[in-house]
C-alpha positions as CSV (number, residue, x, y, z in Angstrom):
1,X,-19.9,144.6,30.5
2,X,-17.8,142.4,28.1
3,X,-18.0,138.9,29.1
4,X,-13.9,138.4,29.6
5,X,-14.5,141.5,32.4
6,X,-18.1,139.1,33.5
7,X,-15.2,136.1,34.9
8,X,-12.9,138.6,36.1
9,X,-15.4,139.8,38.4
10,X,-16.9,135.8,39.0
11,X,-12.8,134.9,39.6
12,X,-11.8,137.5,42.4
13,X,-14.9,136.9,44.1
14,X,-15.4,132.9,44.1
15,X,-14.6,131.6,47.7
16,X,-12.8,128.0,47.9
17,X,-15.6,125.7,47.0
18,X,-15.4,122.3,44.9
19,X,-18.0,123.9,42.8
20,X,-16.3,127.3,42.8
21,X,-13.3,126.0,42.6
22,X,-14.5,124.4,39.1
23,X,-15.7,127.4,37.7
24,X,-12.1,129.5,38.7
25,X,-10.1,126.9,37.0
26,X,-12.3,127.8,34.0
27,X,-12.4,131.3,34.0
28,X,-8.4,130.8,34.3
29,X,-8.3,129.2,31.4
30,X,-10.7,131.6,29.7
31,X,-8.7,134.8,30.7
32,X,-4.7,132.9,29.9
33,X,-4.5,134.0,26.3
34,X,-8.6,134.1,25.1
35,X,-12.3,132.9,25.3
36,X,-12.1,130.4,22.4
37,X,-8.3,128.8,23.4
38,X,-10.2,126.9,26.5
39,X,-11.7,123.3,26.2
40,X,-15.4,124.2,27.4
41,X,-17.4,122.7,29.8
42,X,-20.8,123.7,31.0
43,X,-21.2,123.6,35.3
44,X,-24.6,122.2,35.8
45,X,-26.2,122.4,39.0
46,X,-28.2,120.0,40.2
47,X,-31.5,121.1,42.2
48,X,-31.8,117.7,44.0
49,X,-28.5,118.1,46.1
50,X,-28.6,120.8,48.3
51,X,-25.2,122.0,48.0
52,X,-26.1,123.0,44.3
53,X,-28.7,124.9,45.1
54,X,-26.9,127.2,47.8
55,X,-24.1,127.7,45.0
56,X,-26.7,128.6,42.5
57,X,-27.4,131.1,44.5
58,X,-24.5,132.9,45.5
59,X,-23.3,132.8,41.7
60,X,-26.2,134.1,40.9
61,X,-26.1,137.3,42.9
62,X,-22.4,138.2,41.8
63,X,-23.3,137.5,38.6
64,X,-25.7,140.4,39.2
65,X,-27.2,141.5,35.8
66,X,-24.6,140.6,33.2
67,X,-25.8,136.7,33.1
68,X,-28.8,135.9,30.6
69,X,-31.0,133.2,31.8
70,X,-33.5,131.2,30.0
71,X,-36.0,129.3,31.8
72,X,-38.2,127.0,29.7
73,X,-38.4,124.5,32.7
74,X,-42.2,124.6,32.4
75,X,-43.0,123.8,29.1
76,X,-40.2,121.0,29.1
77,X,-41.8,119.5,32.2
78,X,-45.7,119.7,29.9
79,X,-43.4,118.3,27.2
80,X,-42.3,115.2,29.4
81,X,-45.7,114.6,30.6
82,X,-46.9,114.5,26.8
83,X,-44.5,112.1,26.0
84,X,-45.1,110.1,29.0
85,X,-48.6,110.2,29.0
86,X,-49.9,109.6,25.1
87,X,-53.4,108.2,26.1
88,X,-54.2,111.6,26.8
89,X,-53.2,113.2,23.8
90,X,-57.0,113.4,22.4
91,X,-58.6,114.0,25.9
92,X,-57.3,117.6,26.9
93,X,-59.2,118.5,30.2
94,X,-58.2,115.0,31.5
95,X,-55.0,116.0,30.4
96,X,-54.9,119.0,31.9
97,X,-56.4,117.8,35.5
98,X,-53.9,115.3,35.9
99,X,-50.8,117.8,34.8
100,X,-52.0,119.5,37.7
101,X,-51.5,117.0,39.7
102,X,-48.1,115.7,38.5
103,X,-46.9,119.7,38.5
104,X,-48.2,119.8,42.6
105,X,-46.3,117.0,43.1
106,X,-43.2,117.6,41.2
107,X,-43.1,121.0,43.4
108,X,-43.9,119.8,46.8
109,X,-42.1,122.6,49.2
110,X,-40.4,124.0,46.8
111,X,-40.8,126.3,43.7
112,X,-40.1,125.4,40.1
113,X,-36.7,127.4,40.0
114,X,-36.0,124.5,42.6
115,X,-36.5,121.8,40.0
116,X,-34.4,120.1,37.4
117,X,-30.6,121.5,36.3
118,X,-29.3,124.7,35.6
119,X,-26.5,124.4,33.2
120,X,-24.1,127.6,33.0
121,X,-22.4,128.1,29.3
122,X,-19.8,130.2,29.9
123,X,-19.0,131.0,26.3
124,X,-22.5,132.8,25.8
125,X,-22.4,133.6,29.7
126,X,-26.3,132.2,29.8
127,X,-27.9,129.8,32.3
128,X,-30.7,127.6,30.8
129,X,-33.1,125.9,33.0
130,X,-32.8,122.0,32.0
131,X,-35.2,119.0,33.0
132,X,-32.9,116.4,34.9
133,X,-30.6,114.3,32.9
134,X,-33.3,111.0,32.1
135,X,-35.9,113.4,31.9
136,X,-34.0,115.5,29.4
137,X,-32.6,112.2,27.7
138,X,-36.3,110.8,27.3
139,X,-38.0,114.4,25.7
140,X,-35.0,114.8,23.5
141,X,-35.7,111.4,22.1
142,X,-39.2,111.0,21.9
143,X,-39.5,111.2,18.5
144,X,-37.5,108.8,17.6
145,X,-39.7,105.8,18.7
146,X,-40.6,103.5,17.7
147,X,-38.3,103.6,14.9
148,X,-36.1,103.3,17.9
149,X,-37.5,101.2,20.9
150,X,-37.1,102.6,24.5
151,X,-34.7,100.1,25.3
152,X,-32.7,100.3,21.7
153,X,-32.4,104.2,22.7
154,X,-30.8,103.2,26.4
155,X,-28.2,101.2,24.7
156,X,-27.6,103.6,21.9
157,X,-26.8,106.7,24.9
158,X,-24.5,103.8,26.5
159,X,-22.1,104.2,23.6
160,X,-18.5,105.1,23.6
161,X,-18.0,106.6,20.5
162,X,-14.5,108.2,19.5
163,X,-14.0,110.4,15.9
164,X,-11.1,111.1,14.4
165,X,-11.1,113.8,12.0
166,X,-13.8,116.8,12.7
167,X,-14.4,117.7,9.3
168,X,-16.2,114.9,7.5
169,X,-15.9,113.6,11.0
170,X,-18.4,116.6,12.5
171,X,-21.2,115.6,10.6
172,X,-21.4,112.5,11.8
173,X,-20.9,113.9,16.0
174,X,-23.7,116.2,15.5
175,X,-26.0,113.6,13.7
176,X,-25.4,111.0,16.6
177,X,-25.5,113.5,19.5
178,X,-29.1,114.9,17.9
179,X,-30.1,110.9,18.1
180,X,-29.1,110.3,21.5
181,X,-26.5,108.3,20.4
182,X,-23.0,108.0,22.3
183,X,-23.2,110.4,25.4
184,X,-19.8,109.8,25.6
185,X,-17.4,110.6,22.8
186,X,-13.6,111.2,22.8
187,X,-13.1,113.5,19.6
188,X,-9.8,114.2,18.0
189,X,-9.0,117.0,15.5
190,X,-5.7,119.4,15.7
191,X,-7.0,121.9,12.9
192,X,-8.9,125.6,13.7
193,X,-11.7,126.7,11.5
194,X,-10.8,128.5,8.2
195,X,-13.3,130.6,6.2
196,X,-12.1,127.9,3.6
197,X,-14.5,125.4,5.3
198,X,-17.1,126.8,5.8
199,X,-18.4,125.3,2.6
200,X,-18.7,122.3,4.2
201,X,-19.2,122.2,7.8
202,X,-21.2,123.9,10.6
203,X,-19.1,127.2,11.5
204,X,-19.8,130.8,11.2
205,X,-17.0,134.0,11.0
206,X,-17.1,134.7,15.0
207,X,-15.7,131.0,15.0
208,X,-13.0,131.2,12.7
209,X,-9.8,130.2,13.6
210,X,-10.7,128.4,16.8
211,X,-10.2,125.0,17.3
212,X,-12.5,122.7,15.4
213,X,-12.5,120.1,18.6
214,X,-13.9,123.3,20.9
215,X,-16.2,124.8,18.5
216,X,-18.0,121.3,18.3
217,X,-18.2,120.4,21.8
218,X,-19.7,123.6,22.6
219,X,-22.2,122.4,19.9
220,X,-22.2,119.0,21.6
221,X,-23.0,120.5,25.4
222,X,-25.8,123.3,23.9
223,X,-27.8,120.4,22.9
224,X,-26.6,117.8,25.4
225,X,-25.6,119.2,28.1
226,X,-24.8,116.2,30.1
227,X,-22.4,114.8,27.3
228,X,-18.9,113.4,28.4
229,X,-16.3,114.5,26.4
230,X,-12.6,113.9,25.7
231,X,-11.1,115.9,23.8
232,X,-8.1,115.6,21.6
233,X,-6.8,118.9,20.2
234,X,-3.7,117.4,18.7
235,X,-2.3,114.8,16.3
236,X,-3.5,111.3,17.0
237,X,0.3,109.3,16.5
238,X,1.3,106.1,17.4
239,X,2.3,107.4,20.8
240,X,-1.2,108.3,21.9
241,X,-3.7,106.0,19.7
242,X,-3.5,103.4,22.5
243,X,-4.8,106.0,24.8
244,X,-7.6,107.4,22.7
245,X,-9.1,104.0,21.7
246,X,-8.7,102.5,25.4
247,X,-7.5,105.2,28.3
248,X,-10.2,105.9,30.9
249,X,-13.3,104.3,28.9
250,X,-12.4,102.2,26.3
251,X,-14.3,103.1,23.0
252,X,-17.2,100.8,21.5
253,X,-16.8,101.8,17.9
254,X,-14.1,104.9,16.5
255,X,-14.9,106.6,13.2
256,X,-12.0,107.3,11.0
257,X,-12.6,110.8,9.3
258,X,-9.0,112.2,8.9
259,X,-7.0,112.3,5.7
260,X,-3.2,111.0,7.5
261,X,-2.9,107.6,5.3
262,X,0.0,105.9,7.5
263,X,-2.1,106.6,10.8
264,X,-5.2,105.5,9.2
265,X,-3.5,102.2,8.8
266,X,-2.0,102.2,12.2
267,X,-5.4,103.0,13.4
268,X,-6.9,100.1,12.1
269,X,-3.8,98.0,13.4
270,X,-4.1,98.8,16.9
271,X,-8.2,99.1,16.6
272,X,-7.7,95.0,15.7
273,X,-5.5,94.5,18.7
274,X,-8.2,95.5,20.9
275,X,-11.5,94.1,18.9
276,X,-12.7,98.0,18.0
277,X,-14.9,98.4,15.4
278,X,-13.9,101.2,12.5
279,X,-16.5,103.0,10.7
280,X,-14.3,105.0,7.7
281,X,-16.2,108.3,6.2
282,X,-15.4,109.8,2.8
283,X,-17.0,112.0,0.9
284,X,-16.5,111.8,-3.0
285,X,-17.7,114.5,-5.5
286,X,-21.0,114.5,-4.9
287,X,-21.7,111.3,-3.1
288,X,-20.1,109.5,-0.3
289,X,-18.8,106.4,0.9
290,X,-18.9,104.4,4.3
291,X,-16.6,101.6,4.9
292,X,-17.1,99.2,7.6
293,X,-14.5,97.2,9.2
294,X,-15.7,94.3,12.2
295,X,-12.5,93.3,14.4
296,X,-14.9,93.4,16.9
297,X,-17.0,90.4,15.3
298,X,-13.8,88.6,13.6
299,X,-10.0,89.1,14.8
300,X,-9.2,88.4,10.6
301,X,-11.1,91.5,9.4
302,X,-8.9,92.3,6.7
303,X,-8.1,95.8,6.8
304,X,-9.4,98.1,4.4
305,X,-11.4,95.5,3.7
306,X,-8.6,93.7,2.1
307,X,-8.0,96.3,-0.7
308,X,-4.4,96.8,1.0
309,X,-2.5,94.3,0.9
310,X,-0.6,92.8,4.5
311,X,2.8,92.9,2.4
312,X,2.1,96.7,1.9
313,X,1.8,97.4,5.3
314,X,4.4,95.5,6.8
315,X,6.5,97.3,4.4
316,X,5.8,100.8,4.9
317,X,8.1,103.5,4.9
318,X,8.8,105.3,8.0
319,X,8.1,108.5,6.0
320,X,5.6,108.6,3.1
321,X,5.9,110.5,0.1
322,X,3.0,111.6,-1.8
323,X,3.4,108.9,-4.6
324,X,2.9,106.5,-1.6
325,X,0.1,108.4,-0.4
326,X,-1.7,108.6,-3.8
327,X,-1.0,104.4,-4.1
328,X,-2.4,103.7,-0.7
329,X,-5.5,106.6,-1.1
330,X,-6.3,104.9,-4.7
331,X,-6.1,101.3,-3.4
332,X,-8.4,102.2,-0.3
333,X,-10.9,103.9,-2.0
334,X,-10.6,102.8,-5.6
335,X,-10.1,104.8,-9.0
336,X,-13.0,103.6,-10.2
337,X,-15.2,105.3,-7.7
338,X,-13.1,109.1,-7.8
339,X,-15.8,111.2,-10.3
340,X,-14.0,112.0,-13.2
341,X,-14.6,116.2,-12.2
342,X,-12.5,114.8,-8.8
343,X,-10.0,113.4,-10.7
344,X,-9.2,116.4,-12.8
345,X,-9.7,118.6,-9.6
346,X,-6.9,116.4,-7.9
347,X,-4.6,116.7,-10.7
348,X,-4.9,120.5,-10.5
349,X,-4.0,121.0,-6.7
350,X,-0.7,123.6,-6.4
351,X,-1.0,124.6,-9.7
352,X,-4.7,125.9,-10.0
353,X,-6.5,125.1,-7.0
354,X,-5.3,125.8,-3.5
355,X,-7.2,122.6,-2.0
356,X,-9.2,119.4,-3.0
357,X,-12.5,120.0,-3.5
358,X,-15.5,119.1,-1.0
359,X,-19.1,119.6,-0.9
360,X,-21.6,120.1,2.1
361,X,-24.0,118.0,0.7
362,X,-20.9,114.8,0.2
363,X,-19.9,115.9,4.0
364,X,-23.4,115.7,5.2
365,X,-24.4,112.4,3.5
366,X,-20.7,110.7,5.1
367,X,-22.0,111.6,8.3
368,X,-25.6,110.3,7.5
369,X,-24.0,106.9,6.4
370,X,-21.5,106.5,9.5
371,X,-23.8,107.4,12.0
372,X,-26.2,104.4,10.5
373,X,-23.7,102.0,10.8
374,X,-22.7,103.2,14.2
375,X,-26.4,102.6,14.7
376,X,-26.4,99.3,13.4
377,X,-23.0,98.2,15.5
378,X,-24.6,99.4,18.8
379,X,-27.6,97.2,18.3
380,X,-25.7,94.3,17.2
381,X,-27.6,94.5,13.8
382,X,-26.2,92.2,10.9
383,X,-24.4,94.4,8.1
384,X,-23.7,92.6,5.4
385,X,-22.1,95.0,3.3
386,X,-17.9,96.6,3.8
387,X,-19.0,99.1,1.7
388,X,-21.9,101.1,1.0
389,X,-20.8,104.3,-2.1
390,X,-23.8,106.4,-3.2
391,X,-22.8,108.6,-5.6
392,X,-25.4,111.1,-6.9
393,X,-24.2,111.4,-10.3
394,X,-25.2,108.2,-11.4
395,X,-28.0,107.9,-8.8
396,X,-30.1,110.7,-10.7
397,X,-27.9,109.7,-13.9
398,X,-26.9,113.3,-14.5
399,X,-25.6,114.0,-17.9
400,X,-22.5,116.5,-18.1
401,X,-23.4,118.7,-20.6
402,X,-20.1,120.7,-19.9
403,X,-17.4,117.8,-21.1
């Protein structure tokens, strides 16, 4: 059975349930014009509450046969024992008596199916068996001590993070969410995928031409599936960047990963009215370049670090023209640090090149950089550097044989 016929059959037979009633509003919106024009959400059910568990149940049976489910419950629960028991890591039959114990426990009256979260993505139409949300949280992030202390990790998953731009923008999401940085994020990005970049960012052809916002929260919930997200689809203007930085939960830190020069500096305008942090992403050639601006720490940050100048700003033209745009992108990022093979690239767009070039490996190392200083602004850790370029070229002094 196709999976757009799988909700039909869920829809017409869902009675009127809170639960139920969750999962009919998003088969609606699956079935109104196609699966990947919905913003996705994963119902989790929780085994602790009972109500859950009875609506497991009945979805399961009229899902019948057409849902996969994946139950690793198990193994994760070994896995959070490990981790929570590393005295025992060289001592196996101790280790092994008092698992025993802890699994008896951890099932009293009631089976392992019984345990823990199932979470429902209806995209792949699978239900994976999930350890509870700190559980979860703690496994997933084992690793990272004590490069990251226990309590360093709770503030980090505290974040409110938002991202502008889901290019540039998705390296960065996808390197936090993997730390356990930010659980919730508010993500803005109007564009789809194109096969055009797919050179660049995480995509594959059954994704093309869906909306890069969707495609990455799905990414977001598969590994992390108790994220919070807000999704922006659309344009972020002056009539809605209030909202994003401050409606609901009012962001920590936003990461500016977008290319629209006039919002960027409206960004950072309103971003100072309301003490935001703005961690700006660019990738250059083959290198990158993170810039961070502190109106969080000091209501004078200069914006752009000061390589703009207030008179320009307070003089902008309601509509820019692309010699304005070129001024402003040159001042912000500086000629000096464009690679000359950018430069000529630049010069040939609409006459021999379609688009500007990027790389994965300049995407990938933006999104390393940002989520570091995200890292650092979380923990309150001193940067003492606007600006931090690494350009490979000169990095591994590369000589261009070609010029």
């Amino acid at each position: 059975m196709e999976i757009r016929d799988t909700f039909l059959l869920i829809n017409k037979n869902m009675s009127s349930h809170p639960k139920e009633d969750s999962l009919k509003n998003l088969l609606s919106k699956v079935l109104h014009d196609s699966v990947e024009e919905f913003e996705p959400h994963p119902p989790l059910f929780d085994m602790s509450l009972k109500s859950d568990v009875s609506q497991l149940r009945i979805f399961l049976v009229k899902q019948g046969k057409n849902i996969v489910k994946i139950d690793h419950y198990l193994r994760m629960l070994q896995e959070f024992f490990d981790v929570t028991h590393p005295q025992l890591k060289h001592n196996p039959l101790e280790k092994e008596k008092l698992f025993n114990k802890f699994l008896a426990k951890h099932t009293t009256n009631h089976d392992l199916e019984r345990c823990g979260v199932w979470v429902y993505y209806p995209w792949t139409n699978k239900i994976v068996h999930c350890l509870d949300k700190d559980r979860y949280q703690r496994v997933r992030t084992s690793r990272n001590q004590n490069l990251v202390s226990l309590e360093e990790q709770k503030v980090l998953y505290r974040l409110h993070i938002g991202v502008i731009g889901l290019s540039v923008g998705q390296a960065a999401v996808l390197n936090l969410v993997i730390g356990g940085i930010g659980n919730f994020m508010r993500l803005a990005d109007p564009d789809i995928i194109e096969c055009t970049n797919l050179n660049r960012i995480l995509g594959s052809l059954e994704n093309l031409y869906t909306k890069k916002a969707y495609f990455l929260a799905k990414k977001i919930y598969e590994i992390n599936p108790f994220a919070e997200l807000d999704l922006y689809p659309t344009l972020i203007t002056q009539n809605n960047i209030d909202d994003f930085l401050c409606k609901g939960k009012r962001l920590d830190v936003v990461i500016d990963a977008f290319d629209d020069i006039k919002m960027k500096i409206n960004l950072r305008v309103v971003a100072k009215k309301y003490r935001i942090p703005v961690v700006m992403a660019t990738d250059l050639g083959n290198g990158a370049m993170v810039d961070v601006e502190r109106f969080d720490m000091n209501k004078e940050t200069p914006l752009f670090g000061g390589r703009i100048s207030d008179i320009d700003i307070d003089s902008l033209p309601e509509t820019l023209e692309y010699k304005d745009i070129a001024r402003f992108a040159s001042q912000i990022i500086g000629m000096e640090n464009l690679p000359l093979r950018m430069k000529e690239s630049l010069s040939q767009v609409g006459k021999t090149l379609a688009g500007h070039p990027q790389l994965a490996l300049a995407s990938s190392l933006a999104g390393t950089l940002t989520t570091f200083a995200v890292k650092q602004i979380a923990l309150n850790k001193k940067i003492s550097k606007n600006r931090v370029h690494i350009p490979f070229e000169k990095l591994f002094e590369e000589e261009d044989r070609s010029a």
